[in-house]
N, C-alpha and C positions, 0 to 999 in steps of 0.2 A: 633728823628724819630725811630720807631720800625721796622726792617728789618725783616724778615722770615729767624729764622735761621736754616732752614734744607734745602735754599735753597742760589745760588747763586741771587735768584731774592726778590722782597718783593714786595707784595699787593701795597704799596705807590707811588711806583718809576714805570714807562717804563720798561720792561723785558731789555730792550737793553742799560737802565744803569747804570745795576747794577755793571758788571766785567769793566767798564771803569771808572778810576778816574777822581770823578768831578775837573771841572776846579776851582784851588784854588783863584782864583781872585773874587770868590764871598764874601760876605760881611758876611751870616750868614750862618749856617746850612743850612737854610730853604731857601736857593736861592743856593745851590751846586747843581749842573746839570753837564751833560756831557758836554766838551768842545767841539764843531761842528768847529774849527778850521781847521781841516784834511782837504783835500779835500776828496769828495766824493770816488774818483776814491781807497783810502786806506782803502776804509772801509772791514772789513774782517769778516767772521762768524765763532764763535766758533760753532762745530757741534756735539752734545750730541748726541750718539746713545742709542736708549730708544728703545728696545724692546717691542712688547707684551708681553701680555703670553704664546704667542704660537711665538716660537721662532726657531731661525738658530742659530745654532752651528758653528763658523770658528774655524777652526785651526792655532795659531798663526805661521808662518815659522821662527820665530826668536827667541822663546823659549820656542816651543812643548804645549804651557798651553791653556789650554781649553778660549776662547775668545765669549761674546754673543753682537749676531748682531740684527739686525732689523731694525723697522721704524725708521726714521731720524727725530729727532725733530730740527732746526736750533734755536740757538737764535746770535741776533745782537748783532755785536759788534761796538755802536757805536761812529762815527767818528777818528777810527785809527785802525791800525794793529797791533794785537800783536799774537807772536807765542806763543804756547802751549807747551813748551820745553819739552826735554822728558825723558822716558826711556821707554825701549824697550815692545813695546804692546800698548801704551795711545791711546786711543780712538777719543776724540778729536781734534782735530789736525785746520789750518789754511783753508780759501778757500776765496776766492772771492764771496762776496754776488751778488745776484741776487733779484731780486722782489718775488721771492718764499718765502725766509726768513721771511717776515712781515705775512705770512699767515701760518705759521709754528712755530707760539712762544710757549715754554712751558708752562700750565698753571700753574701755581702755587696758591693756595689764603689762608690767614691770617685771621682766624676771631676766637675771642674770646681765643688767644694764640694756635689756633691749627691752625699748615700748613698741607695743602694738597696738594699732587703734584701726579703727574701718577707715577706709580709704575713701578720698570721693572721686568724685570728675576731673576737678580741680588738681589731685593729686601729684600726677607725675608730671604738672609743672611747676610745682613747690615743692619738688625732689629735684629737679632742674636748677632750681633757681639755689637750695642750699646749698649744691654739689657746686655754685657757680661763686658763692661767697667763700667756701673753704676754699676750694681752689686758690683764691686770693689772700690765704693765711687767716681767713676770719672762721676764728673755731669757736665763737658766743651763741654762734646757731647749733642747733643737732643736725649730725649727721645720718642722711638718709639710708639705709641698706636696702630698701628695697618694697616691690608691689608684689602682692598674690593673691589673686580674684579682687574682693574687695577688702582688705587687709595692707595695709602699710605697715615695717617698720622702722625704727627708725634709734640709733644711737641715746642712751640716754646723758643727760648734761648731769649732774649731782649737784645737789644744793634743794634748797627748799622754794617752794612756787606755791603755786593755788595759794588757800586762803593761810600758809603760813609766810606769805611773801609780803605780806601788806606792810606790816608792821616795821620790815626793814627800811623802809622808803621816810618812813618820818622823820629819820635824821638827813641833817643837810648833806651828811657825806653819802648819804644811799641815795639822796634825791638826788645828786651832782651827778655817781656813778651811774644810774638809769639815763641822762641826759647824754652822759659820753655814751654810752653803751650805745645808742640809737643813733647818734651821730655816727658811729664807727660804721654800720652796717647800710646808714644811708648812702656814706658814703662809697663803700663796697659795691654799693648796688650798680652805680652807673656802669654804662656799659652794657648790662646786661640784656641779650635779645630773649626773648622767649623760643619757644622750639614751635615748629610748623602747627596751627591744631593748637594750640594753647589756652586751655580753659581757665576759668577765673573764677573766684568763687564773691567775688566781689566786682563790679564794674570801674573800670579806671575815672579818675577826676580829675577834670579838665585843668588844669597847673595855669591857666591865662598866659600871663607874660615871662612864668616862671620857669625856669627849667624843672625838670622831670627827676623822679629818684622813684625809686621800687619800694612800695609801703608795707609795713608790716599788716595794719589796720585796726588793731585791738591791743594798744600798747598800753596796759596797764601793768601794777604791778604783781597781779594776779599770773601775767603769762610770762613775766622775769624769773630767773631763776636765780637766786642770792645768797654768797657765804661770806662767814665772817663780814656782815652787814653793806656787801657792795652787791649789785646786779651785774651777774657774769654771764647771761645767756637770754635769747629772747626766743619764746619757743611757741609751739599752735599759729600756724603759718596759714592757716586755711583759709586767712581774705588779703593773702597777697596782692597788691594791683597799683598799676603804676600812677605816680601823683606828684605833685608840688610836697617839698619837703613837713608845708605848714600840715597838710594835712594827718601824717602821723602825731606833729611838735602838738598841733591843738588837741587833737582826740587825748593824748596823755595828759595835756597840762589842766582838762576835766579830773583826772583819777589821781593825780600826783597834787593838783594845789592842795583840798579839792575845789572846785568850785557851785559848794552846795552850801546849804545855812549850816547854822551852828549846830544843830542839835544832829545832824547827819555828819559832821564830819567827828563829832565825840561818840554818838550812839551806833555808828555805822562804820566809820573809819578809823574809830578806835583812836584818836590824838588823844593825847594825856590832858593839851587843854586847848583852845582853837586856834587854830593855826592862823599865822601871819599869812594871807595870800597871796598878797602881793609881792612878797620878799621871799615867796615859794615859786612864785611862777619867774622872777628878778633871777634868783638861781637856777634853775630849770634851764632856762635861757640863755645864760651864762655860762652856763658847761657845757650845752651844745654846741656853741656857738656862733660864728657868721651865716651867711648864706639868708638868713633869712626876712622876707619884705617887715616891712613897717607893718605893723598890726593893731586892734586894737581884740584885746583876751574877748572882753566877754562878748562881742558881738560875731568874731568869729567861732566861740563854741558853741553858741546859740544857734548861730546860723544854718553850723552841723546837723545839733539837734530837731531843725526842724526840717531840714533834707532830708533826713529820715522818718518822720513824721509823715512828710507827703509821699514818700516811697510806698512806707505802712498805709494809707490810704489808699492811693493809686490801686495797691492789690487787693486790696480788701471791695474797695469798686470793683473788682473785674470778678467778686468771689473767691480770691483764693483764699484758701487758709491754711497757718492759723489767725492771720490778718485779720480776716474778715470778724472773726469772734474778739479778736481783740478790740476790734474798733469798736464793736458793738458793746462790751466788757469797759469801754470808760478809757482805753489806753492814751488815746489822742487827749483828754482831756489832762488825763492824769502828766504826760508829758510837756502840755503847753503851759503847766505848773513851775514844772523844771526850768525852762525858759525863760518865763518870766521871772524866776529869782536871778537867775545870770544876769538878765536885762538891766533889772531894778536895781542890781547892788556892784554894778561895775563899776565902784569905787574901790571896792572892795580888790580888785583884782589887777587894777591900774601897778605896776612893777616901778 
């Protein structure tokens, strides 16, 4: 099956499943679908803020960087919850669905290898920035053709993504190839200036003592695109923003260990039985390789997760939404959940 690879979605599949891994109990390719096991009551929206072109301006409170806001496009997350682990600024973030959701999906469509999807703010500096990676021989990105009105499109990459992408990552040799893949393009990145007027759809993260690399920011293996069992493309560029390398290596090494309990990474990530994580994230780490400080896993994905935690507050204080309903909806609560299992079981994660 051909996925859209500039986006988390593809023309083939339901908007709603692509970011959830099909349930592996199917027989073929062509019979993966989402698993509907969850009950309803956990189903959760991942929430894409998609500006127009005429946009709002926020100011992040938790690290000064310019942040663009706007209309809310929702897409389903179906049949399970999963948080958007973080670092400080992701847009993103977890809520409780509502019947809005299905009237609010992004469009995306596929025809003739060219994806088109609404364009944001953000946009023609994440057309900048791909054209600045090909330029440098790195073809694992799509390539951009072009903006009209609010419409992007953009090259399609072939291979399978969204929610048929999970399942490739379980073996050590897909986990290894997503670690180079990301290394390749971090390292592509340097150099790179932004163009005058440069919007972001994400706010840059202070790197301390580290040098800087250009972040994808949502590297899971929902937005890889993968054949014959290796990850050949990394696509949905929409929270570009410049960072310390750790902070893509950690945001993944959430979605690639995993690091969630047992019953989420069989009921939810689909492992045939629970995964070593230590000896996932050992690997992981391994095929990226150098460059990167002394760490310790679970207090650094924690730490993420709850930079976004206080993001989600922060707005939801000020009114905005869909923050504000979320907070109200239990999301902080339900998130300092997640946390405290990273916390508690960082033995578990120790490489």
């Amino acid at each position: 099956m051909i996925h859209a690879a500039t986006d988390r979605h593809s023309s083939a599949l339901p908007i709603e499943s692509q970011r959830h891994p099909p349930s592996m109990s199917a027989a073929t390719d062509a019979e993966l679908r989402p698993d509907s096991s969850i009950a309803a009551a956990s189903t959760f929206a991942i929430v894409a803020v998609m500006p127009p072109r005429g946009f709002t301006l926020l100011q992040s409170q938790l690290t000064g960087a310019t942040l663009a806001h706007g209309s809310l496009r929702r897409v389903v997350l179906a049949g399970n919850s999963r948080a958007l682990p973080a670092r400080t600024g992701y847009v993103p973030d977890m809520a409780p669905t509502d019947d809005a959701v299905s009237r609010a999906l992004r469009p995306v469509d596929l025809e003739g290898g060219v994806v088109t999807r609404p364009a944001s703010a953000w946009t023609p500096t994440v057309h900048a920035f791909l054209r600045h990676l090909r330029g440098r021989g790195v073809t694992c990105v799509p390539e951009p053709l072009g903006i009209s009105g609010d419409v992007e499109t953009l090259r399609e990459i072939e291979g399978e993504s969204g929610g048929d992408g999970w399942r490739h990552q379980h073996s050590e040799a897909g986990l290894r190839s997503a670690a180079r893949l990301l290394r390749t393009i971090h390292d592509a990145s340097a150099g790179w200036e932004p163009p005058a007027g440069a919007v972001f759809g994400a706010p840059h993260v202070d790197p301390g003592t580290e040098p800087t690399v250009w972040c994808h920011g949502d590297v899971g293996p929902w937005n890889m695109v993968w054949r014959d069992g290796e990850a050949v493309g990394l696509i949905d560029w929409d929270f570009l923003h410049r960072g310390p390398r750790l902070d893509d290596v950690a945001y993944a090494l959430q979605w690639f260990t995993p690091t969630r309990d047992d019953e989420m990474a069989l009921t939810w990530h689909h492992f045939p039985s629970v995964p070593d994580r230590a000896d996932r994230v050992r690997v992981f780490l391994d095929a990226y390789g150098d460059g990167l400080p002394a760490f310790d896993v679970a207090e650094t994905v924690a730490t993420r997760m709850e930079a976004t935690m206080a993001l989600e507050l922060s707005l939801a204080e000020a009114g905005v939404e869909p923050q504000r309903t979320w907070v109200a909806d239990g999301s902080q609560e339900w998130a300092a959940g997640e946390v405290r299992w990273v916390r508690e079981n960082a033995h578990l994660l120790r490489p």
